[in-house]
C-alpha beads as a LAMMPS data file, in Angstrom:
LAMMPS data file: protein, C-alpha beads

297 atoms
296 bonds

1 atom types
1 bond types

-500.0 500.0 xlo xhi
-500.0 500.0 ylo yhi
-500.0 500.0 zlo zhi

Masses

1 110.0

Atoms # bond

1 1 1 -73.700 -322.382 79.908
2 1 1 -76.745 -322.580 81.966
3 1 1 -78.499 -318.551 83.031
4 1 1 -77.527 -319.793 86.692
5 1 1 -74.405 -320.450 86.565
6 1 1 -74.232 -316.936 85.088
7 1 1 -75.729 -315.204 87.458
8 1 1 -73.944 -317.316 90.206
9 1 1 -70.634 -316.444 88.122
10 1 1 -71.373 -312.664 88.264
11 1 1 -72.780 -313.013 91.862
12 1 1 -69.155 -314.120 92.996
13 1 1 -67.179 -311.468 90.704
14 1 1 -68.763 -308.716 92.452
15 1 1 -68.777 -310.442 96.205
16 1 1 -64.917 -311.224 95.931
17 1 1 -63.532 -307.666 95.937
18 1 1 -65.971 -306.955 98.903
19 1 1 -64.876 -309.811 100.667
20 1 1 -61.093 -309.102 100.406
21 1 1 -61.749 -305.069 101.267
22 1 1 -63.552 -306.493 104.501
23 1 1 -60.558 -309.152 105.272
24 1 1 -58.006 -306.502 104.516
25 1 1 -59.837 -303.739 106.926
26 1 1 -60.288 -306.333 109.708
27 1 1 -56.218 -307.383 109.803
28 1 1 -55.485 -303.712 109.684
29 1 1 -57.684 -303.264 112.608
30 1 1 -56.406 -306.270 114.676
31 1 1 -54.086 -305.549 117.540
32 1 1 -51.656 -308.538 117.321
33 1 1 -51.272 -307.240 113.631
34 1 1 -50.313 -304.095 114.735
35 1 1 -47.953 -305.608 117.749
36 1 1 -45.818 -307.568 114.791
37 1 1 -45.976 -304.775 112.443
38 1 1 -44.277 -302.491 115.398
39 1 1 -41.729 -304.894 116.576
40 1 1 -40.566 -305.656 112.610
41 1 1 -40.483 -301.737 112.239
42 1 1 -38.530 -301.336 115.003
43 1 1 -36.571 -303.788 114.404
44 1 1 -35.691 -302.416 110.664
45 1 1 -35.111 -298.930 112.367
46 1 1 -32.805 -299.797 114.654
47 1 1 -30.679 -302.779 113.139
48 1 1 -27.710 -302.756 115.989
49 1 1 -29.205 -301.767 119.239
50 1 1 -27.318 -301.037 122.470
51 1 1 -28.806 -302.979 125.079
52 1 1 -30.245 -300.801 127.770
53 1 1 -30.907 -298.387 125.640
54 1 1 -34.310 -296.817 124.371
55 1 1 -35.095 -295.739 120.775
56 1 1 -38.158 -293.605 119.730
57 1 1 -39.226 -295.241 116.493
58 1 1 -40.606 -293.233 113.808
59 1 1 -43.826 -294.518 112.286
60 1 1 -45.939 -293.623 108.848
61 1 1 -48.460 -290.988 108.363
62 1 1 -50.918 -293.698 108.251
63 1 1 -49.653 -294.145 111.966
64 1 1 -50.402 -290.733 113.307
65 1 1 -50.807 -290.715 116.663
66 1 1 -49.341 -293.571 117.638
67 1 1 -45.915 -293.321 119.772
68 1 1 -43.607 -296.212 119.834
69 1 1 -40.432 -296.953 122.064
70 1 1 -37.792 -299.948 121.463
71 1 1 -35.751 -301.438 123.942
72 1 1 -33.112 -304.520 123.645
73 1 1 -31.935 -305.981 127.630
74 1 1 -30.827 -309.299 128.862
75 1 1 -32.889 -311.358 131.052
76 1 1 -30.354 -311.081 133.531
77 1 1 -30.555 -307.058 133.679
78 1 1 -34.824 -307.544 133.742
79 1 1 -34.114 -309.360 136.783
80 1 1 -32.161 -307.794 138.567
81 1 1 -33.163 -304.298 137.733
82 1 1 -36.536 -304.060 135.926
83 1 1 -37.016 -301.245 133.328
84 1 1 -38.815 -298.119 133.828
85 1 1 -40.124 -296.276 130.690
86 1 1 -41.752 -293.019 130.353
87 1 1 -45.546 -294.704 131.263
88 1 1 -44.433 -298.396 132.333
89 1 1 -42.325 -299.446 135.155
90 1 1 -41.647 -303.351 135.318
91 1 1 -40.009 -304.545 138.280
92 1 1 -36.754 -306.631 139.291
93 1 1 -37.305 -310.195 139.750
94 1 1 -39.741 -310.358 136.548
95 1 1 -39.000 -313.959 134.432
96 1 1 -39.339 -314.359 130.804
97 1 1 -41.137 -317.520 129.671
98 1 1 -39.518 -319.452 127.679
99 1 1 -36.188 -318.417 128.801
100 1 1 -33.612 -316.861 126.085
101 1 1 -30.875 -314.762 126.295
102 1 1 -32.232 -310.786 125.245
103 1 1 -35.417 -309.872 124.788
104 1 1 -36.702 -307.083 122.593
105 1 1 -39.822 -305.026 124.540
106 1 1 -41.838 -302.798 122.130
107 1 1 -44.198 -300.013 123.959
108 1 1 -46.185 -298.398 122.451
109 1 1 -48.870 -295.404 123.557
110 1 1 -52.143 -295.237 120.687
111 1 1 -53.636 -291.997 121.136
112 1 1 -56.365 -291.196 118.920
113 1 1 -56.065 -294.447 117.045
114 1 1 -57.243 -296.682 120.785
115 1 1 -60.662 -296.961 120.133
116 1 1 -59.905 -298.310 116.274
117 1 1 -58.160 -301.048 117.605
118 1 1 -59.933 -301.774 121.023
119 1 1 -63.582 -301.025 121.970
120 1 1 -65.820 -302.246 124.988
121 1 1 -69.958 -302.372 124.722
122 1 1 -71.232 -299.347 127.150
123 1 1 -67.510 -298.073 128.168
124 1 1 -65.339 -295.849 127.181
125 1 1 -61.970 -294.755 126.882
126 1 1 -61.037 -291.832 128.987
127 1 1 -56.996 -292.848 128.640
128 1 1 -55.487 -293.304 125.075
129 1 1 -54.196 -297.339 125.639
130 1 1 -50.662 -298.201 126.210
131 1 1 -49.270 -301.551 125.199
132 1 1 -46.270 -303.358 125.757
133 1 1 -44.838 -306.731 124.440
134 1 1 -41.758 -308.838 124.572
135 1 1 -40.000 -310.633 121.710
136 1 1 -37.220 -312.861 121.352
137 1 1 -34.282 -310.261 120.676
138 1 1 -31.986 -313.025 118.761
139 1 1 -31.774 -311.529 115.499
140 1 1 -30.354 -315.113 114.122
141 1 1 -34.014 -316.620 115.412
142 1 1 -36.519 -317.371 112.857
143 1 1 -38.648 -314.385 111.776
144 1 1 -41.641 -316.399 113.200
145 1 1 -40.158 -316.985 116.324
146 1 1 -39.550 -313.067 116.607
147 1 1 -42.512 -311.931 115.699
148 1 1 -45.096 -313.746 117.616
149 1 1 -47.104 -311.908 120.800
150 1 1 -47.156 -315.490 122.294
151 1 1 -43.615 -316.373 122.289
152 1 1 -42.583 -314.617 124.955
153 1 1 -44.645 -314.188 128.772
154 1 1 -43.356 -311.837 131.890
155 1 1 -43.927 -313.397 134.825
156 1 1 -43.020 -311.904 138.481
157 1 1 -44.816 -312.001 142.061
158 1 1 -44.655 -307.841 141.908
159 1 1 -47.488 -305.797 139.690
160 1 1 -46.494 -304.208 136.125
161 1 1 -47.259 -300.516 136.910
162 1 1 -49.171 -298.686 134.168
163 1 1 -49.226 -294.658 134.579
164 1 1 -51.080 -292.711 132.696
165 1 1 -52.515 -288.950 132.641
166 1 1 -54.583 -287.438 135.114
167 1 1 -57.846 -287.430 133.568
168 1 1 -61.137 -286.785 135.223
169 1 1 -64.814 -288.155 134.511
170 1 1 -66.801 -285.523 132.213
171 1 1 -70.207 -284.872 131.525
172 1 1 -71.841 -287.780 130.133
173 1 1 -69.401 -290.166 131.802
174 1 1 -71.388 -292.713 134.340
175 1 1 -69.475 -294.631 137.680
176 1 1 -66.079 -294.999 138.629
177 1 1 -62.806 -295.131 136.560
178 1 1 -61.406 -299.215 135.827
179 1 1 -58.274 -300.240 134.221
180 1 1 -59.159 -302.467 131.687
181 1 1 -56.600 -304.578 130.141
182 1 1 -56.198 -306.629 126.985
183 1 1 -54.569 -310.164 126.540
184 1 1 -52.854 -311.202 123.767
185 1 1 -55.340 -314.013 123.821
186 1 1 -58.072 -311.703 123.471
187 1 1 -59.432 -312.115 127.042
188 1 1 -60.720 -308.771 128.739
189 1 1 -59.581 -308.073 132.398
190 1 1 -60.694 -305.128 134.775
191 1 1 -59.350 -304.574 138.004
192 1 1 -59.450 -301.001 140.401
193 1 1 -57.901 -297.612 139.379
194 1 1 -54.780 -297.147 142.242
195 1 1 -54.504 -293.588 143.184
196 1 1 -52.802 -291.220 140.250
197 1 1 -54.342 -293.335 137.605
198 1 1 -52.145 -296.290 137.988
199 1 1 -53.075 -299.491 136.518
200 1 1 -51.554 -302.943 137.962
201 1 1 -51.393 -305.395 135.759
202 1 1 -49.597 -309.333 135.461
203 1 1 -48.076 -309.978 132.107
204 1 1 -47.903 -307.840 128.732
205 1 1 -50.988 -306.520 126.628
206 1 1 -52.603 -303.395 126.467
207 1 1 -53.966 -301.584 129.143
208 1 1 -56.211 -298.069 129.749
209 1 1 -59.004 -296.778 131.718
210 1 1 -62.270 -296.866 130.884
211 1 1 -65.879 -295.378 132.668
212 1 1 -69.408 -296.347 131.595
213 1 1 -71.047 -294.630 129.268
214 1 1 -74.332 -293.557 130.100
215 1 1 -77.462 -293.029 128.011
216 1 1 -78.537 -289.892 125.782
217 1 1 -81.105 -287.629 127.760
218 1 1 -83.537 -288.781 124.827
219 1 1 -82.614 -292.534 125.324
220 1 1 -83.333 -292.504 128.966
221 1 1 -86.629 -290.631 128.124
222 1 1 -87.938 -293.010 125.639
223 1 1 -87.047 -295.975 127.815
224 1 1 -89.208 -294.727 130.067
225 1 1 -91.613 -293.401 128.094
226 1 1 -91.933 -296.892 126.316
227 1 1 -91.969 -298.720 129.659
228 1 1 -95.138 -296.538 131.193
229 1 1 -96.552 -297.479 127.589
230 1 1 -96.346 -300.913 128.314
231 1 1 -97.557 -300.608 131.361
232 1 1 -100.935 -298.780 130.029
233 1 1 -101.255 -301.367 127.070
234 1 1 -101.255 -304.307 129.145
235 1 1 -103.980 -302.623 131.803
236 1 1 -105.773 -301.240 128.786
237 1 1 -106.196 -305.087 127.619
238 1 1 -106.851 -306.567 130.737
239 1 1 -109.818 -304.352 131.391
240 1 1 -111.198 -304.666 127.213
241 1 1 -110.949 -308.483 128.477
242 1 1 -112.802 -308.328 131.626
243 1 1 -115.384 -305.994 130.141
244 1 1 -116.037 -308.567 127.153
245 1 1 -116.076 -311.027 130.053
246 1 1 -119.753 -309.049 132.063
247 1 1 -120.462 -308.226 128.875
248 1 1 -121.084 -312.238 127.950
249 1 1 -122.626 -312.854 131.366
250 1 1 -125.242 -309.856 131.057
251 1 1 -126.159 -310.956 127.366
252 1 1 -126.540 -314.597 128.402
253 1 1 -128.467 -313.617 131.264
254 1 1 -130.955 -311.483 129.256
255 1 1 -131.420 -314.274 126.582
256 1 1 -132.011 -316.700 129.633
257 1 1 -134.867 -314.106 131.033
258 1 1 -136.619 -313.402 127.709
259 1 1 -136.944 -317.468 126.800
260 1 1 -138.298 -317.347 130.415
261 1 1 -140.871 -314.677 129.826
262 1 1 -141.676 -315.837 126.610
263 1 1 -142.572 -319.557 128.353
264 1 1 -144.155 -317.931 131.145
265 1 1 -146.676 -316.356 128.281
266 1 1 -147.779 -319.251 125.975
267 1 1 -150.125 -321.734 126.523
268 1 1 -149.885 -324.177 129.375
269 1 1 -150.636 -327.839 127.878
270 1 1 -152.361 -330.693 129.832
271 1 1 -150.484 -333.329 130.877
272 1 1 -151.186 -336.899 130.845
273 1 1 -149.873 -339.956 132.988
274 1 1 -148.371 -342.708 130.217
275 1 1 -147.118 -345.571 132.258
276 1 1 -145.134 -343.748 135.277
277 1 1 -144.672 -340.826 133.579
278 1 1 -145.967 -337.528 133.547
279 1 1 -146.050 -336.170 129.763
280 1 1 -147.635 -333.382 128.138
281 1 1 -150.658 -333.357 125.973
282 1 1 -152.738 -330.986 123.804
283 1 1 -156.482 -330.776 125.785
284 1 1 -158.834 -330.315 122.671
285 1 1 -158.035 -330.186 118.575
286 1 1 -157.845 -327.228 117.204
287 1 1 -158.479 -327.719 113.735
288 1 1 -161.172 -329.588 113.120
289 1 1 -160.057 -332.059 110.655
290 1 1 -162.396 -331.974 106.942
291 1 1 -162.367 -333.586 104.221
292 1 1 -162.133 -332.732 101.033
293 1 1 -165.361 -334.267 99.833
294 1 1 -167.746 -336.373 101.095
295 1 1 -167.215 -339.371 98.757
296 1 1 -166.820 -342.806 100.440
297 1 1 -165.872 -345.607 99.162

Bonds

1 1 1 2
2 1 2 3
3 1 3 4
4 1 4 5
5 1 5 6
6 1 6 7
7 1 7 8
8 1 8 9
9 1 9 10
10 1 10 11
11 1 11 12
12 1 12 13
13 1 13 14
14 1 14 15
15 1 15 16
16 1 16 17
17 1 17 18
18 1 18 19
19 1 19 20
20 1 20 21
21 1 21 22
22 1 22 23
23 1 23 24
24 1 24 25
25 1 25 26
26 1 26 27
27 1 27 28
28 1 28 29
29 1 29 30
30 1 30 31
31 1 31 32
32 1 32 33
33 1 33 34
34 1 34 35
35 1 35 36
36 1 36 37
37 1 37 38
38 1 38 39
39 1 39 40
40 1 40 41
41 1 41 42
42 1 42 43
43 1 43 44
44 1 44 45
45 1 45 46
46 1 46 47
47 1 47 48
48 1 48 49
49 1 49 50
50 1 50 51
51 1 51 52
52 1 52 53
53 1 53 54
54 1 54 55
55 1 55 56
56 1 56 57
57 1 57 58
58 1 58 59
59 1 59 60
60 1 60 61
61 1 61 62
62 1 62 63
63 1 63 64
64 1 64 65
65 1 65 66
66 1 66 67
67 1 67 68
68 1 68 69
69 1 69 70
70 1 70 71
71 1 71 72
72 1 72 73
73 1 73 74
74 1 74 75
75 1 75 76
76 1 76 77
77 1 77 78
78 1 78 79
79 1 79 80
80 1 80 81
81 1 81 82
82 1 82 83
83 1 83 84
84 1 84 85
85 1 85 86
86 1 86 87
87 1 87 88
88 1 88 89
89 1 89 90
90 1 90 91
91 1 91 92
92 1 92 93
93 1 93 94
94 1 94 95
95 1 95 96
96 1 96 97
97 1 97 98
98 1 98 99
99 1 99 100
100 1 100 101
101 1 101 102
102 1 102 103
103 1 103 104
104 1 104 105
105 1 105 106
106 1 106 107
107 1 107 108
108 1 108 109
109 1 109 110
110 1 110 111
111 1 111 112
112 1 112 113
113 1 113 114
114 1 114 115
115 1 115 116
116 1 116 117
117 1 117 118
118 1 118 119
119 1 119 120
120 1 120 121
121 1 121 122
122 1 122 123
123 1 123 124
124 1 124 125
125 1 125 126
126 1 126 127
127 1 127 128
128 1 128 129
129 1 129 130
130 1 130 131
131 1 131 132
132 1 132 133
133 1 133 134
134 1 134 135
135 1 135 136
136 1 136 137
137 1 137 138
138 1 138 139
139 1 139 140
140 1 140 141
141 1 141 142
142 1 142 143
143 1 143 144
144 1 144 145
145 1 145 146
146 1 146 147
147 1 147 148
148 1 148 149
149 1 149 150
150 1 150 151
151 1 151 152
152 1 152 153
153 1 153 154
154 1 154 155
155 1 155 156
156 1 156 157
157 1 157 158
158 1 158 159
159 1 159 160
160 1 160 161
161 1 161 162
162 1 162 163
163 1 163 164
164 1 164 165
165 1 165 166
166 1 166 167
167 1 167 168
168 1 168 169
169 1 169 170
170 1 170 171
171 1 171 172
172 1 172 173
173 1 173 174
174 1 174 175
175 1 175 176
176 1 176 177
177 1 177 178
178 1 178 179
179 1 179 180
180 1 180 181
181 1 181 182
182 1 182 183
183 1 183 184
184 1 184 185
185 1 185 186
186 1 186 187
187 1 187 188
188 1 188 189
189 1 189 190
190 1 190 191
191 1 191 192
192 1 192 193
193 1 193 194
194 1 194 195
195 1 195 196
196 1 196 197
197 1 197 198
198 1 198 199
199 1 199 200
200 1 200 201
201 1 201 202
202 1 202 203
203 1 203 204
204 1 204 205
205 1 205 206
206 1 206 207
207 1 207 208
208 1 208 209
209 1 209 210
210 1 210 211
211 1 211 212
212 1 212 213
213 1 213 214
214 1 214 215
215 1 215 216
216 1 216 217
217 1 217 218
218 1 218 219
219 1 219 220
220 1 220 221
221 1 221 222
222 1 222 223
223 1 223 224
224 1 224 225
225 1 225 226
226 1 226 227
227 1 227 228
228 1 228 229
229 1 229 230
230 1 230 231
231 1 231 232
232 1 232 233
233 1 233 234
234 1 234 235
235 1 235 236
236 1 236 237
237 1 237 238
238 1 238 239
239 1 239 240
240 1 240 241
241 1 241 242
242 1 242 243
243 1 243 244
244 1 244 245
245 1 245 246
246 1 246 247
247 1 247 248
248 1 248 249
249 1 249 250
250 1 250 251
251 1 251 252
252 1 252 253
253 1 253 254
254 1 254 255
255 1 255 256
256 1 256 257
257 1 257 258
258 1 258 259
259 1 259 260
260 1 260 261
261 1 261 262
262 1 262 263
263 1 263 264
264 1 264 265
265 1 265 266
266 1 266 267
267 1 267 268
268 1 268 269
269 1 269 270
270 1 270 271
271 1 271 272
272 1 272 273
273 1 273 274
274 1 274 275
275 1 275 276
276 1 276 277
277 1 277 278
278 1 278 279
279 1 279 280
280 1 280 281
281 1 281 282
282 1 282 283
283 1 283 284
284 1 284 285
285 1 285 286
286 1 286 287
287 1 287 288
288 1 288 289
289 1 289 290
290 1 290 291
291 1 291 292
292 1 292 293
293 1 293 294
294 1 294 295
295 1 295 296
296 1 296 297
């Protein structure tokens, strides 16, 4: 065996275990993950549920933090009466897409644990998030059809009110409060904080409230600081450029003068008409020419 298939060998061995630590950490971090793994707990907690009714669900201590609720109702009953939880109030006339006959409706409040599972660039979470999603509640359906976030959509003309806690911007917190919600499908949508921190939202997901954060005292200093730096540095150069620039000109200019002056002082020549035109010409010789002996042949 070739050295690089060795080293390619050994190469692999010790990327593979990195590699499945990365893909295991990323599921375990992935919302939808945690929406399945809720509704299957739930569902092994509570194996005959009493429709109408709502179950706290115990979870792990890997979990802590996290505060689940189960509830089982027909479509009929979500129509004509809504449901109201402890943080989530869904209206009457809400539909189910597709249609079936009970629905299962996991919600679920993440505490501490909201910003492992959901972040935004330059916000942050002044709310823990609060999710909610429906389910087929057949327990004869397939485990697939059960356990998917897309299976099931609420639909209505009338807003899914979200409350949560009062909470109030601190120091270090930039703008106004948003309610930023989650799709299923990953999208990101941000709409107005109503009065009491109530969020209005179309359809399940998760949903909180989130303000800008704004920069470190030191961040906002060395911006600027770095900015006025550029600023110097490019007048800096354009000056070192317009000085080379005279500085050219009044060498040139001085080399013009001196050949000048130095014409000015040698001998003037004669000059001498050859055809039409005016040439110069040396007036006497110089050197007398002499031979170097007087031997003629």
């Amino acid at each position: 065996m070739g050295s690089k298939n060795i080293i390619w060998m050994m190469f692999y061995a010790y990327l593979t275990p990195l590699l499945m630590i990365r893909g295991t950490l990323a599921k375990e971090s992935d919302p939808r993950s945690l929406d399945e793994f809720l509704h299957v707990h739930a569902q092994k907690i509570v194996k005959w549920p009493r429709l109408g009714a709502f179950y706290n669900i115990p979870l792990h201590s890997n979990y802590s933090g996290i505060e689940i609720s189960y509830i089982q109702i027909n479509t009929s009953s979500l129509w004509t009466s809504g449901i109201n939880s402890s943080f989530i109030h869904i209206p009457p006339k809400t539909r189910i897409r597709p249609s079936v006959e009970r629905l299962d409706i996991v919600f679920h409040h993440l505490g501490n644990l909201s910003s492992y599972y959901f972040s935004l660039p330059h916000h942050k979470f002044i709310t823990p998030v609060i999710g909610f999603t429906a389910y087929n509640g057949d327990r004869n359906a397939s485990a697939a059809n059960r356990s998917s976030v897309h299976k099931l959509k609420l639909e209505g003309n009338n807003t899914i009110l979200v409350q949560f806690e009062d909470r109030s911007i601190k120091k270090g917190e930039n703008g106004s409060k948003k309610c930023v919600r989650f799709h299923p499908n990953g999208k990101i949508e941000y709409s107005h904080v109503v009065s009491s921190n109530v969020c209005h939202v179309r359809g399940q997901g998760h949903v909180g409230i989130v303000v800008r954060r704004a920069k470190p005292f030191w961040k906002r200093r060395a911006t600027k600081c770095w900015a006025i730096g550029l600023g110097v540095g490019i007048g800096v150069l354009f000056f070192a450029i317009l000085a080379g620039i005279l500085l050219c000109n009044f060498a040139r200019r001085k080399e013009v003068k001196s050949m000048q002056r130095q014409s000015e002082q040698s001998e003037a020549l004669e000059t001498v008409w050859v055809g039409g035109t005016k040439m110069p010409a040396a007036g006497r010789m110089r050197t007398q020419p002499v031979l170097e002996n007087d031997f003629l042949p």
